[in-house]
C-alpha positions in Angstrom: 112.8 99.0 72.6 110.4 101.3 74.0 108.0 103.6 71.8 105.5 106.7 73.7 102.3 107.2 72.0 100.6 110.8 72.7 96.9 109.9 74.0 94.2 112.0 74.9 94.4 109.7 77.9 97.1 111.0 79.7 96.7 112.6 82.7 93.0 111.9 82.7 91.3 110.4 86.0 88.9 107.0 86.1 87.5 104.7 88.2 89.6 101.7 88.2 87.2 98.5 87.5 85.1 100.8 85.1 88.4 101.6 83.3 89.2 97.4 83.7 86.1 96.2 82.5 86.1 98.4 79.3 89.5 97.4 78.1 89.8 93.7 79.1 87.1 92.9 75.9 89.7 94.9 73.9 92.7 92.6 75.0 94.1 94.5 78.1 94.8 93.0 81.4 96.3 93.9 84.3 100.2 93.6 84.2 102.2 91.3 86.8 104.1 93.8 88.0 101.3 96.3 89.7 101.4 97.4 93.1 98.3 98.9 95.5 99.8 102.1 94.4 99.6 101.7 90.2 100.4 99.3 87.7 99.7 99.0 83.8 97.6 97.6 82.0 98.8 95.2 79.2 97.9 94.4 75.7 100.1 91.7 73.4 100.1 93.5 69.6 101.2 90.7 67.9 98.8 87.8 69.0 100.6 84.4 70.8 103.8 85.4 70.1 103.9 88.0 72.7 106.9 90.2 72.3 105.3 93.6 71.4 102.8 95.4 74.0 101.1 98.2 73.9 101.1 99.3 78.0 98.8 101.6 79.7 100.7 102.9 83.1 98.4 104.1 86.0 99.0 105.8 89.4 96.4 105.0 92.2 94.8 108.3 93.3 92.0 107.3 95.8 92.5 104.1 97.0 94.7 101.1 96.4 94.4 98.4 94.3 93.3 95.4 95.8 91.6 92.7 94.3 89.4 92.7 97.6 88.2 96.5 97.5 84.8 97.4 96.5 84.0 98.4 92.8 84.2 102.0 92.5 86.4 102.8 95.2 89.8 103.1 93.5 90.5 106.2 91.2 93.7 106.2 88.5 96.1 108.9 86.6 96.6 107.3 83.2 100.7 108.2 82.3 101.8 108.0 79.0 100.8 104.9 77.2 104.1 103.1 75.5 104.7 100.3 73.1 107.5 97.8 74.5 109.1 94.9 73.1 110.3 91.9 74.8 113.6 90.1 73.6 113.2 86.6 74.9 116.5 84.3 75.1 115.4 80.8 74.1 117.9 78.0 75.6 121.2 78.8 77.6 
C-alpha cells in the first residue's frame, strides 16, 4: 500500500545534513536503500512495530551523498513524500 501526501516540500531544494540533522530528532533516518545520487529518508508511524512509514524521497543535485563529504556540500530535490506499508511474512 502506498499513500502520496501533497507537501509544501516538494520540489523545494536544501542542503543535505541541514535537512538530516533537523528531521532525525523528529524520527527520520536515512533509508537503506539510498544511493550517492538520492535516497529517502525514513520515519516508522506506528512505533516498534514498523510496518507503516512515512518516506521523504530526495534527488542529489550538487554533490553526492557520501558519508565522507563535507557538511554543506550536498544539495537535494525533495519528491513527493508517501506513506508505505510493509507486509512482513512471519515463518515459511
Amino acid at each position: 500500500m502506498l499513500i502520496t501526501v501533497p507537501s509544501k516540500l516538494t520540489g523545494r531544494e536544501y542542503d543535505f545534513h541541514l535537512l538530516k540533522s533537523q528531521l532525525e530528532p523528529r524520527g527520520f533516518a536515512l533509508g537503506g536503500n539510498w544511493e550517492y545520487t538520492g535516497g529517502s529518508l525514513d520515519c516508522s508511524l506506528d512505533g516498534e512495530k514498523q510496518t507503516v512509514w512515512l518516506r521523504i524521497p530526495f534527488q542529489v543535485v550538487v554533490g553526492q551523498l557520501d558519508p565522507d563529504a563535507p557538511p554543506e556540500s550536498t544539495l537535494v530535490k525533495i519528491g513527493e513524500p508517501y506513506v508505505l506499508r510493509h507486509l512482513y511474512r512471519e515463518g515459511d
